[in-house]
Structure formats: structure tokens, C-alpha cells
LOMI-594229 format. One record per residue (C-alpha): residue in three letters; x, y, z. Coordinates in Angstrom, 3 decimals. Example, Ala and Ser with C-alpha at 12.3 -4.5 7.8 and 13.67 -1.06 7.14 Angstrom:
<atoms>
{ala; {12.300; -4.500; 7.800}};
{ser; {13.670; -1.060; 7.140}};
</atoms>
This chain:
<atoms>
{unk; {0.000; 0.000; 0.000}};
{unk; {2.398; 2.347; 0.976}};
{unk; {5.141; 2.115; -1.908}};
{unk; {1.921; 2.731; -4.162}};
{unk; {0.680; 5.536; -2.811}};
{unk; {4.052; 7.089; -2.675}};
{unk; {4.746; 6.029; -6.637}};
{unk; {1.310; 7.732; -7.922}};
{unk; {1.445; 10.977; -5.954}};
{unk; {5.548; 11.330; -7.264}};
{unk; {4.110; 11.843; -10.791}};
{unk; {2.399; 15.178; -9.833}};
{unk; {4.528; 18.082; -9.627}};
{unk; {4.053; 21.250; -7.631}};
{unk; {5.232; 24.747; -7.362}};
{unk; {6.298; 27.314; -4.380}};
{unk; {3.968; 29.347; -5.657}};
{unk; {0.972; 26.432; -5.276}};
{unk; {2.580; 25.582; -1.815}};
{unk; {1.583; 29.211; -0.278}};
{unk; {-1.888; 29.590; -1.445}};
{unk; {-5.430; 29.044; -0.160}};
{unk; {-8.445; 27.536; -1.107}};
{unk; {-11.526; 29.562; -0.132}};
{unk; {-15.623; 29.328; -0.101}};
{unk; {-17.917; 32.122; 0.206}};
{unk; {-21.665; 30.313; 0.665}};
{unk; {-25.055; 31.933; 0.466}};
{unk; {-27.338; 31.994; 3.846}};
{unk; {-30.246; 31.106; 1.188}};
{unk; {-28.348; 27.771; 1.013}};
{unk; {-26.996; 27.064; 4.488}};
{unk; {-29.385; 24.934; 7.018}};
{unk; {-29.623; 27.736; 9.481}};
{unk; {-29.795; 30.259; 6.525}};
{unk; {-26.571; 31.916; 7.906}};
{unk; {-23.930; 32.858; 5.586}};
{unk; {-19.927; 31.540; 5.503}};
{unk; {-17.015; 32.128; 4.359}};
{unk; {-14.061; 29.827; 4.433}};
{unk; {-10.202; 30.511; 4.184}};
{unk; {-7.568; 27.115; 4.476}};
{unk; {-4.820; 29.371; 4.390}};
{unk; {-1.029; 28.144; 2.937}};
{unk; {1.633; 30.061; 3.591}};
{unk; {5.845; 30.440; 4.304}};
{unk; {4.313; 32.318; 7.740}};
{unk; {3.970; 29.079; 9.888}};
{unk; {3.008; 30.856; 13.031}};
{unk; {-0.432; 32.819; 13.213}};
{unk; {-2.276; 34.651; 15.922}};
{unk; {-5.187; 36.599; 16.536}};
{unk; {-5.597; 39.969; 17.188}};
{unk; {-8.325; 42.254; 18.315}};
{unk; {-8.343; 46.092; 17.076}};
{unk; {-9.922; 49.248; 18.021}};
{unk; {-8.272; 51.259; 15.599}};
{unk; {-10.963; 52.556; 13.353}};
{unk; {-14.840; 53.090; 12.802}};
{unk; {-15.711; 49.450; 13.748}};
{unk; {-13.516; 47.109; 15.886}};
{unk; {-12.797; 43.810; 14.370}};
{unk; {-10.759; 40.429; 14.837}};
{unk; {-7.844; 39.804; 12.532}};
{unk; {-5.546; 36.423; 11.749}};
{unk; {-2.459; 38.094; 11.316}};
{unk; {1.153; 36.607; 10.949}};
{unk; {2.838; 35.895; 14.854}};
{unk; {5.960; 38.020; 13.342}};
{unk; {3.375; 41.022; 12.700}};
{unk; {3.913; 42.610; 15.626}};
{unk; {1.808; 45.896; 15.499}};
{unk; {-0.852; 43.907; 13.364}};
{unk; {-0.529; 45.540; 9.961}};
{unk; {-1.445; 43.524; 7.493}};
{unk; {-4.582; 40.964; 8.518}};
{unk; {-5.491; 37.400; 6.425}};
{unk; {-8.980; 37.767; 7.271}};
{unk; {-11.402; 38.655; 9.935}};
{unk; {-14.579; 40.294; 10.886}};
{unk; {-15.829; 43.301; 12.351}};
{unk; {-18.894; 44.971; 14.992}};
{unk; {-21.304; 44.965; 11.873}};
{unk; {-20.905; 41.585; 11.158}};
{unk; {-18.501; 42.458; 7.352}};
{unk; {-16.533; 39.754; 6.798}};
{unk; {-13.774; 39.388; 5.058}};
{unk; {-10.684; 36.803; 3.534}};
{unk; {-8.756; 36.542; 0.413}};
{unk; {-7.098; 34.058; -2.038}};
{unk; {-4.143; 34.903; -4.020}};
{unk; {-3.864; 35.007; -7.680}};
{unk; {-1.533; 34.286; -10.207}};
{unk; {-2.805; 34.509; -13.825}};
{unk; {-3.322; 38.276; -13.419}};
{unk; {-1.091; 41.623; -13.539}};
{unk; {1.609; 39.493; -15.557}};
{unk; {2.518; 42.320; -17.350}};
{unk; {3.015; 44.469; -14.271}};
{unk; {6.910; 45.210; -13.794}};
{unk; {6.085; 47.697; -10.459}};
{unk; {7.078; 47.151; -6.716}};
{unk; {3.543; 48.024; -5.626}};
{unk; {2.411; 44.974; -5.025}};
{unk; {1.385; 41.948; -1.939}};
{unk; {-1.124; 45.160; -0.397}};
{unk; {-3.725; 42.000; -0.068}};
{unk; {-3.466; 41.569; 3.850}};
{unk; {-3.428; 46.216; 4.155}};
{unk; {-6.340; 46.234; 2.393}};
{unk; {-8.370; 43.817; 4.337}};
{unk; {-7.435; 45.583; 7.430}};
{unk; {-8.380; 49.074; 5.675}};
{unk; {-11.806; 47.228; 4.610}};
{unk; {-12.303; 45.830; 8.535}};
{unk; {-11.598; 49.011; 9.764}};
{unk; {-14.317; 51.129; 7.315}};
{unk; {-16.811; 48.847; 5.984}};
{unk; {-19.842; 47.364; 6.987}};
{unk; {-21.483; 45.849; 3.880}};
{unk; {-20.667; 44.472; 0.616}};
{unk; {-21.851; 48.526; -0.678}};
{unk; {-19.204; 50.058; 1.467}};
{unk; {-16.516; 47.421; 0.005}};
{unk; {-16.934; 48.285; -3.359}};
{unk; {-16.849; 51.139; -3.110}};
{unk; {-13.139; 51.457; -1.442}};
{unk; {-12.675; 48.655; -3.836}};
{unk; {-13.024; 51.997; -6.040}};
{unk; {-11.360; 54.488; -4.593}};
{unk; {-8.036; 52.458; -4.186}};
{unk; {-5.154; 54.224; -5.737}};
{unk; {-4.344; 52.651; -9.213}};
{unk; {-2.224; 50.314; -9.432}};
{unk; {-4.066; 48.720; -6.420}};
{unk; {-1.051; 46.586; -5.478}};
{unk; {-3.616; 43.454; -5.321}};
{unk; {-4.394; 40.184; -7.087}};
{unk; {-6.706; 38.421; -5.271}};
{unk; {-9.912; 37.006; -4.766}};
{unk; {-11.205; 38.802; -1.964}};
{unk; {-14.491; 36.671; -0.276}};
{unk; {-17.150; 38.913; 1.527}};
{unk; {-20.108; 38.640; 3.572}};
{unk; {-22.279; 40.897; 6.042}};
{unk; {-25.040; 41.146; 8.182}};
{unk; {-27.329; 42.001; 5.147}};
{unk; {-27.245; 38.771; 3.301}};
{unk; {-24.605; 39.973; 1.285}};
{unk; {-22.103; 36.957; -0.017}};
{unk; {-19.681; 37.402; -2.731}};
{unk; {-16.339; 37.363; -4.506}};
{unk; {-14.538; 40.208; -5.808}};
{unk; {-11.727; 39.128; -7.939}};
{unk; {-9.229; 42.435; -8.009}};
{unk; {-6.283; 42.886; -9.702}};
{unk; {-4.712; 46.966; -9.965}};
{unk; {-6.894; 48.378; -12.352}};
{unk; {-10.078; 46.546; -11.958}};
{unk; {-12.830; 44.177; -9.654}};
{unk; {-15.456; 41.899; -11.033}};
{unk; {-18.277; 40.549; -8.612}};
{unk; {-19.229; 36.979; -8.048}};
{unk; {-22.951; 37.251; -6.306}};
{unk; {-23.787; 34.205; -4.291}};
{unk; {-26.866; 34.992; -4.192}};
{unk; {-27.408; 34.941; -7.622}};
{unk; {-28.013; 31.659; -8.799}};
{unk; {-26.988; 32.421; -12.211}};
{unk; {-23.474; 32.702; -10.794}};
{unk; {-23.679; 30.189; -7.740}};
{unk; {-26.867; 27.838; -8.487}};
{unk; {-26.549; 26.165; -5.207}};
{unk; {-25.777; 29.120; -3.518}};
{unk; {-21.678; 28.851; -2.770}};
{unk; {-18.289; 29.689; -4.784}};
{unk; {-15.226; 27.894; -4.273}};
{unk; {-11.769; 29.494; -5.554}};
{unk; {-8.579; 28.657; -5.386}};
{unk; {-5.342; 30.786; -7.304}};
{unk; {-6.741; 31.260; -10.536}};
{unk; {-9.211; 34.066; -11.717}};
{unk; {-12.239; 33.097; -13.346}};
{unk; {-10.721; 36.804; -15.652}};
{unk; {-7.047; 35.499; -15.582}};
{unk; {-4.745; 34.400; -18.254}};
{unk; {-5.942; 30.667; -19.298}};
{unk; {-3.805; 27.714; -17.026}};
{unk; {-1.401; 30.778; -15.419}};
{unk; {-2.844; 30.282; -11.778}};
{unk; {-2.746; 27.364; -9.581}};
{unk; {-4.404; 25.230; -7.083}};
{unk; {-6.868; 23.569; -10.275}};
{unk; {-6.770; 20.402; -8.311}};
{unk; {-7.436; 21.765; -4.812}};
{unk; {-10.270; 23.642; -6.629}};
{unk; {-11.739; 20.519; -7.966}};
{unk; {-11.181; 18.211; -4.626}};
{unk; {-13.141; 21.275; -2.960}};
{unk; {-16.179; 21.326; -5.303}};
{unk; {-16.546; 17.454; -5.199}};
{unk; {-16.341; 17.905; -1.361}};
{unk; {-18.838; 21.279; -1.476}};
{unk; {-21.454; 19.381; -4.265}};
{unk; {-21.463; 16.252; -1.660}};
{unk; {-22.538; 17.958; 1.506}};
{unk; {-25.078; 19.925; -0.371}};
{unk; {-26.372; 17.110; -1.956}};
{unk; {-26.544; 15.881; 1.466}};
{unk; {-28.194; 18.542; 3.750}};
{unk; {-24.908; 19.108; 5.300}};
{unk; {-23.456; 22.424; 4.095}};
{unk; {-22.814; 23.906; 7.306}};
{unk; {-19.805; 25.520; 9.500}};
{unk; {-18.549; 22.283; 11.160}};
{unk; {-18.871; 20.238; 8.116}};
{unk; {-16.188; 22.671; 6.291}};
{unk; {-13.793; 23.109; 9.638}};
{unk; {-13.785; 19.085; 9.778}};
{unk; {-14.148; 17.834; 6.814}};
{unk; {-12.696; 20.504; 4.028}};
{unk; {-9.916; 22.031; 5.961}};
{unk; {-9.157; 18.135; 7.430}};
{unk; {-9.527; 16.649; 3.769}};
{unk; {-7.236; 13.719; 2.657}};
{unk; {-9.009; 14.076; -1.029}};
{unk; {-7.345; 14.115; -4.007}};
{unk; {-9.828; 15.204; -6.569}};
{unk; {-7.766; 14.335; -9.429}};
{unk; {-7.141; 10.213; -8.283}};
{unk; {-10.473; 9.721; -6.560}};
{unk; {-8.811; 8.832; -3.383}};
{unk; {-9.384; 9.545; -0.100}};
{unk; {-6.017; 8.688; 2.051}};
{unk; {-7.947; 8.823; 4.794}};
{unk; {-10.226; 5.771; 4.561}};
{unk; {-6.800; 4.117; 3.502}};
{unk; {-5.029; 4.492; 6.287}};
{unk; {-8.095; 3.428; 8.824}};
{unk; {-8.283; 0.084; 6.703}};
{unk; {-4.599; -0.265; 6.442}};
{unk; {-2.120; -1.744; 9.212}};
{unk; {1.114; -0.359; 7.693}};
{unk; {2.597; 1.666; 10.879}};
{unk; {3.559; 4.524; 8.167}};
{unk; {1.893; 4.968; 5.094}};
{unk; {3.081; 8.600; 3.157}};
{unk; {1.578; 10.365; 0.567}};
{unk; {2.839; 13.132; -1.308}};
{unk; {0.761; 15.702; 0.140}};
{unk; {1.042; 18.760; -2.451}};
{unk; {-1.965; 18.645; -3.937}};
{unk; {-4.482; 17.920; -1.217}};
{unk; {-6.236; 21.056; 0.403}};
{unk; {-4.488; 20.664; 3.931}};
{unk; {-0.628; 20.101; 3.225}};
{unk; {2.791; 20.896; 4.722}};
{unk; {2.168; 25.063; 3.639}};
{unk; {-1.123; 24.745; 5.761}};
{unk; {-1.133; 27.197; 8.535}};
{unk; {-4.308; 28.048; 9.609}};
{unk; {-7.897; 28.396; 8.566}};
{unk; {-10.859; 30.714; 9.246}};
{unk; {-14.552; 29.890; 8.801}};
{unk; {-17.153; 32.546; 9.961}};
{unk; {-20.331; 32.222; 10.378}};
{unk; {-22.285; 35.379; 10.016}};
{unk; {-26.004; 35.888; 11.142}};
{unk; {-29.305; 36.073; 8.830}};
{unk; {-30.625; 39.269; 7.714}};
{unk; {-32.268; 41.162; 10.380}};
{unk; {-30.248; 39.120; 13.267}};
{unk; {-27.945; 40.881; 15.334}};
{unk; {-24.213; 41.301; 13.685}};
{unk; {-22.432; 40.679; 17.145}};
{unk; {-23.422; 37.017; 16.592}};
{unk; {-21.219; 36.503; 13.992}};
{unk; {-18.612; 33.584; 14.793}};
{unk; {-15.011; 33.903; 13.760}};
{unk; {-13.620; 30.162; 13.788}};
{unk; {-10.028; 29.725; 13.590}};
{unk; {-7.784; 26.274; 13.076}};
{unk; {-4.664; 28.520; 14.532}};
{unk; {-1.406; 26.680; 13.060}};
{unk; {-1.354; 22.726; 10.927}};
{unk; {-5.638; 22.132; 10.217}};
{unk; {-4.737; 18.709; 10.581}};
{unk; {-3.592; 18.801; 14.259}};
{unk; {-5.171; 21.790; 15.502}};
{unk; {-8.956; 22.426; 17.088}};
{unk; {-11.345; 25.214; 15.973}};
{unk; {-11.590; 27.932; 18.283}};
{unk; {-14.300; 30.340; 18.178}};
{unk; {-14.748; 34.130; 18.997}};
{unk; {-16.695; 37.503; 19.150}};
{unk; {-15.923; 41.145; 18.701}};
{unk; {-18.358; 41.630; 21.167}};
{unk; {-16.314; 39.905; 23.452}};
{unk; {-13.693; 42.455; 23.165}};
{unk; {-9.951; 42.709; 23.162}};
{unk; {-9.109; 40.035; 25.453}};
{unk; {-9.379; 37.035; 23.208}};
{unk; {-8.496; 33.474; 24.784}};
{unk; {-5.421; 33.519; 25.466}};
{unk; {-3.905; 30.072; 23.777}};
{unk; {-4.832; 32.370; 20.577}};
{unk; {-2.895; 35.340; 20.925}};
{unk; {1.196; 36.361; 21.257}};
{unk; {3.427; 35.970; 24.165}};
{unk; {6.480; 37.288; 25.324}};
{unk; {8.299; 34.740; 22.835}};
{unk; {5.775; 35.782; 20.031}};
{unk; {3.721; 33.107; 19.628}};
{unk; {0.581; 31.896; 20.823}};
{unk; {0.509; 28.588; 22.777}};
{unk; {-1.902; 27.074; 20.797}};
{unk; {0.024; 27.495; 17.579}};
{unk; {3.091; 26.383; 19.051}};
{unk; {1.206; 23.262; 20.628}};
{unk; {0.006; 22.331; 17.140}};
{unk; {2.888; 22.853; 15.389}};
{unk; {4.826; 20.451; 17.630}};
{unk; {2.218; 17.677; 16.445}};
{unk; {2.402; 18.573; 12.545}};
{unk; {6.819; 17.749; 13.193}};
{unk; {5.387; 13.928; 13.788}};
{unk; {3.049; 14.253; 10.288}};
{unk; {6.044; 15.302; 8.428}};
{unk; {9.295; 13.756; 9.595}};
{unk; {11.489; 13.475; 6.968}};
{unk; {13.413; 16.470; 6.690}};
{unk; {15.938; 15.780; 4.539}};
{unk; {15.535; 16.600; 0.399}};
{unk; {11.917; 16.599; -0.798}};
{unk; {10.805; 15.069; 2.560}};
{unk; {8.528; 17.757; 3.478}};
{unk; {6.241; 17.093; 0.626}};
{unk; {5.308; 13.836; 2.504}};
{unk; {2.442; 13.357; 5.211}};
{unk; {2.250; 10.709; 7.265}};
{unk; {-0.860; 9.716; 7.360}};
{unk; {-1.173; 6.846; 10.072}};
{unk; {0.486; 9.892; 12.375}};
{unk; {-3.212; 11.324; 12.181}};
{unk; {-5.104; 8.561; 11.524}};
{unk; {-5.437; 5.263; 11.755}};
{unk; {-7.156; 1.567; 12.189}};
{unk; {-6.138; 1.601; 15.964}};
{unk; {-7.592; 4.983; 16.397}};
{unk; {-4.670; 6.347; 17.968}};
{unk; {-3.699; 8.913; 15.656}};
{unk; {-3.143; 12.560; 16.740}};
{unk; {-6.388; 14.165; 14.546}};
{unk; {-8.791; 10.818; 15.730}};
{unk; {-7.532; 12.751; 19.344}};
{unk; {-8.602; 16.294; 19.262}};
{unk; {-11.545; 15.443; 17.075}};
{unk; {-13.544; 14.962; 20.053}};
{unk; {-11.933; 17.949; 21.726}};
{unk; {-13.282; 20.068; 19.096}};
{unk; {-16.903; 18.304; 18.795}};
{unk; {-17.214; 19.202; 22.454}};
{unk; {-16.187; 22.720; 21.752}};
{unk; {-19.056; 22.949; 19.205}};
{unk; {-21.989; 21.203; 21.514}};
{unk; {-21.111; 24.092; 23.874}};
{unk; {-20.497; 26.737; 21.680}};
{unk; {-23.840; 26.019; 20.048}};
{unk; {-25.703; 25.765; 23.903}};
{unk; {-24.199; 29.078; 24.609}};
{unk; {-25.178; 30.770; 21.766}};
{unk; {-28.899; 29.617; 21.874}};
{unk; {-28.885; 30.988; 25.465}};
{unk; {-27.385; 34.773; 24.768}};
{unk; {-29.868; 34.552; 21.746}};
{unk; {-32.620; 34.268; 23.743}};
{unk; {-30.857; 36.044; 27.378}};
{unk; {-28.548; 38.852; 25.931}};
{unk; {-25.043; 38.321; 24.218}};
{unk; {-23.107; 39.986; 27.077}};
{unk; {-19.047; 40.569; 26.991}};
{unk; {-18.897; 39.235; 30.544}};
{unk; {-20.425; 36.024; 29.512}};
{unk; {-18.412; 35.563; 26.887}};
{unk; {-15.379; 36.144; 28.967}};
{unk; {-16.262; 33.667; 31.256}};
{unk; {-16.373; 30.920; 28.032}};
{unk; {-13.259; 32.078; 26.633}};
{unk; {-11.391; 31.248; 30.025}};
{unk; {-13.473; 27.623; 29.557}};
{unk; {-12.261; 26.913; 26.420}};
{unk; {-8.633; 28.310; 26.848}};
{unk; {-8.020; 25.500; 30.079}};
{unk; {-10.514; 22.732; 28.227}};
{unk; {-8.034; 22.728; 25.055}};
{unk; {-4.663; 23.661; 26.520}};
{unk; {-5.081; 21.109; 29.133}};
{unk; {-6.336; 18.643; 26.298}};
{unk; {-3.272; 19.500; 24.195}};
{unk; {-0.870; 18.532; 27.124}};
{unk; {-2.048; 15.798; 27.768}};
{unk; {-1.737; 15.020; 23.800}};
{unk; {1.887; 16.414; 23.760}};
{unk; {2.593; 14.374; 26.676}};
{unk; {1.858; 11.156; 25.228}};
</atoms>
């Protein structure tokens, strides 16, 4: 088993360029069960260590994934703010090719100017149009608000062109899925074509299925084995299989070795109050970290496994990242192309993600019984204090005990 799967996934070649990416989802509240809107970032990058941060400094606070290194919080990879505007962005590389400039990489500035000023899809456009040309972009930025609002604006530095997920002309079953190629680019320039595919197979599935919704993407498409392009999910391989390593080359699946985080927010229907929204965020490796949710109404003291230290990084990151050295560790040559996958999973149910899945389903039983009660009792920062202090022992403690063993 294992010298196969090794000897197929040799024969597909990748880039640096398709190693930092993303793969991203905006989806429709017409389309969701609890007609609530999401947006989705699995973000790849050289930046292995992320943190939150919360801001006050402009019209509406906000919540920001920002790199660890970023001290003063400068540039932001997505977030959301008090109105419930959401925002996140995938890179793109089939447009500005014939741009010879230094302005460029302004994708994580803008997203903190947006947070800071906007508060619907309207008010985005129109900064969209007021940015100084060249813009300095090329990106697929993903949007939603507390309005209904869901789309994709793919920008490069003279221009934006809207995706409407809520027009089923553009998204018939209400969600867009983009990788590193515009849908306006240069034919084959971009990358991530087979991430894009492996995400619309897994996207088409749970629709098909009733089960489009924000714990289905954290745990399933951030966490997904599936290689679109051989029909194979590693996953079910390894729990059938007792080889005690079994590698794949893991450049092409959605969560790989340039995985550092991921973001999935769940905003509020129209007419519901925007301080509901839910910023989930896989801080460090998706496939050894938990999901940790929070509120801008709960103000600038975030739990505290998610934000910096002294040393710089938060002590959830760092946790995680000591679990994704035993997923990859062969660091010699081209060894960090290859996951192990029995590290995270397999047929003795031992491995490291078959551990803090349970962690995390408990952290969504009671995230969900909290948020029914403030729904119906008040959403109050003290209260959400008091279950960001839960959470930050209930995981840390978890992830010790993990590390430990």
C-alpha cells in the first residue's frame, strides 16, 4: 500500500507558488441549514506561526488572523468586524503578468483598511473603487455581512469583477469555491486547479446531502485527505490499512505541509444581530489543531492560547505545530512534501487528529448551547469572557495531555 501511494502521488509536480496559497468558499445563507452565511479561508503560507488579534483602531472594531511576526498587526489574512462584514482573500496568479512595479502583496493592508471602514458588501466596493491605481492586489477577496450579502470580488490593480452568491446564475446552489486562478485570468497561469476541484466534489457532496454547514467545512474541508484528481481519499486508507507509516505526497491535497491556519465565519441572517457573527479559527497545521471560536463583542481580550506571548507566539500554535513535526518527519531533500498519514489517523484509532476530534466536537456542543442561550438572554461581553477562560483551560489542558503522550 504504501510504496503505491508514494509512486502515484511522485508523478504530480508542484510549485512554491501552489505551496503558499489558499483555497476559499464564500456560501449563500439562502443555502446554508440555518440560513446563515460563511465564508471559508484554508490558508497556505511560508508564515507558519499565526495569531489573533483584536483592534480598536478605526470606525468598527474587528478580529484579525495576522502573521505571529506582525507585531503591530498591519497587514490581517482575514477577519470580521462589529457589523458583522466579513472578510478573507485568495491569491492570484494569472493576473497583472505584465506588471513590472514594486507596488504589489497590499492584499493583507487592504483587508485591514476594509475591517476598519466597511460594513457591507456597498461600502466594500466602493473602497474597492477608490483604491489608488495600481491597487497593489491580485486576489480574490471573499465577503459577507449582516445584510445577506455573499460574494467574490476578484481584483487585480486596475479593476474588480463581482461573483454574487446569491445569484443563482453565478452560484446555483448558492456557494463559490476558488482557489489561485481568476475566473478573468490568463488561461492555465494560476494554480491550485486540483485543490479547486477536490473542494467542489467535497462542497457538491454535503449539499447534496443537507450538510453544508460551519462544522462540516472546519472538519471535513480544511481536514480533507481528497485528491480530486485520483479519486482517493487517504484517509479511509489508512483506517483500513495496518502499515505503521503509510506517506503520501501531500502537495496537492487542500491541507498540506504550507497549511497554517484556517478561518470559517459564520455570520447571522438578515435582520439578526451582527455581534453574533462567529469567527472560527484552526490557529497553526488544520490537521492537528482544534477550531476555536470568537466575538468582537467579546472584546480585546481574546483566549489567550490564541494570541502572542512574550516569545511571540501563541501557545496554541506552538502546541500544534509540535504535532504537525510527527506528520512530516522526513526532513531531509523533498521530505517535506510527505504526510504521514497513520500519524493522524489510523485503524487503531490512535492517531493525533482521531484525538482532538472529540476535543473540538465538544467545543461545538457548547459553543452552540451558549449561543442559543445569549440569543434568547442577551449576548453579554462578561459572559463571553467567562467561556473564553473555559475553552482556553478545556483545550490547553487537552493539548498537554496530547503532547505528553
Amino acid at each position: 500500500m504504501k510504496r503505491i501511494l508514494i509512486s502515484t502521488f511522485f508523478l504530480i509536480a508542484i510549485s512554491a507558488n501552489n505551496l503558499f496559497a489558499c483555497t476559499t468558499a464564500v456560501v449563500s445563507g439562502k443555502y446554508t441549514k440555518d440560513g446563515r452565511p460563511i465564508l471559508w479561508k484554508h490558508r497556505d503560507s511560508d508564515f507558519n506561526d499565526n495569531k489573533l488579534m483584536y483592534f480598536t483602531d478605526g470606525k468598527y472594531n474587528y478580529i484579525g488572523l495576522v502573521n505571529s511576526e506582525d507585531i503591530k498587526g498591519e497587514q490581517v489574512w482575514g477577519g470580521t468586524n462589529s457589523t458583522g462584514f466579513s472578510i478573507m482573500n485568495a491569491a492570484l496568479f494569472d493576473v497583472n503578468l505584465d506588471y513590472n512595479g514594486d507596488y504589489r502583496d497590499r492584499e493583507g493592508y487592504v483587508m485591514k483598511m476594509a475591517l476598519q471602514q466597511c460594513s457591507s458588501l456597498e461600502d466594500f466596493e466602493d473602497f474597492l473603487n477608490n483604491l489608488q491605481i495600481p491597487k497593489g492586489v491580485a486576489a480574490s477577496f471573499g465577503v459577507i455581512d449582516a445584510k445577506g450579502g455573499a460574494a467574490y470580488y476578484e481584483t487585480d490593480n486596475n479593476r474588480f469583477v463581482k461573483f454574487d452568491a446569491n445569484d443563482p446564475r453565478v452560484a446555483p446552489n448558492g456557494y463559490l469555491v476558488r482557489t489561485n486562478f481568476a475566473f478573468t485570468g490568463e488561461k492555465d497561469k494560476g494554480y491550485g486547479y486540483i485543490r479547486y476541484e477536490s473542494a467542489q466534489d467535497l462542497f457538491a457532496n454535503a449539499f447534496a446531502t443537507n450538510n453544508l454547514n460551519y462544522q462540516t467545512i472546519i472538519t471535513d474541508f480544511s481536514r480533507s485527505f481528497y485528491h480530486s484528481l485520483l479519486k482517493t481519499d487517504y484517509r479511509k486508507l489508512a483506517e483500513n490499512s495496518s502499515d505503521k507509516q503509510t506517506f503520501v505526497n501531500s502537495g496537492d491535497l487542500i491541507c498540506r505541509n504550507g497549511s497554517v491556519s484556517a478561518i470559517v465565519i459564520h455570520g447571522v441572517k438578515k435582520g439578526e444581530a451582527p455581534e453574533f457573527t462567529t469567527m472560527w479559527t484552526v490557529i497553526g497545521f488544520p490537521f492537528t489543531a482544534v477550531a476555536v471560536p470568537t466575538w468582537v463583542k467579546g472584546g480585546k481580550n481574546l483566549p489567550k492560547m490564541l494570541i502572542a506571548e512574550k516569545n511571540g507566539k501563541a501557545p496554541l500554535c506552538d502546541a500544534i505545530l509540535k504535532l504537525k513535526d510527527q506528520c512530516y518527519p522526513i526532513n531531509r531533500s523533498s521530505g517535506y512534501k510527505y504526510l504521514n498519514v497513520t500519524a493522524l489517523v489510523n485503524n487503531e484509532n490512535t492517531g493525533i487528529l482521531q484525538k482532538i476530534e472529540p476535543i473540538e466536537q465538544n467545543i461545538f456542543q457548547k459553543t452552540e448551547k451558549e449561543l442559543s442561550n445569549w440569543r434568547i438572554n442577551l449576548m453579554e461581553k462578561d459572559k463571553i469572557q467567562t467561556y473564553y477562560k473555559w475553552m482556553n483551560n478545556y483545550v490547553m489542558k487537552e493539548y498537554k495531555t496530547i503532547l505528553e503522550n
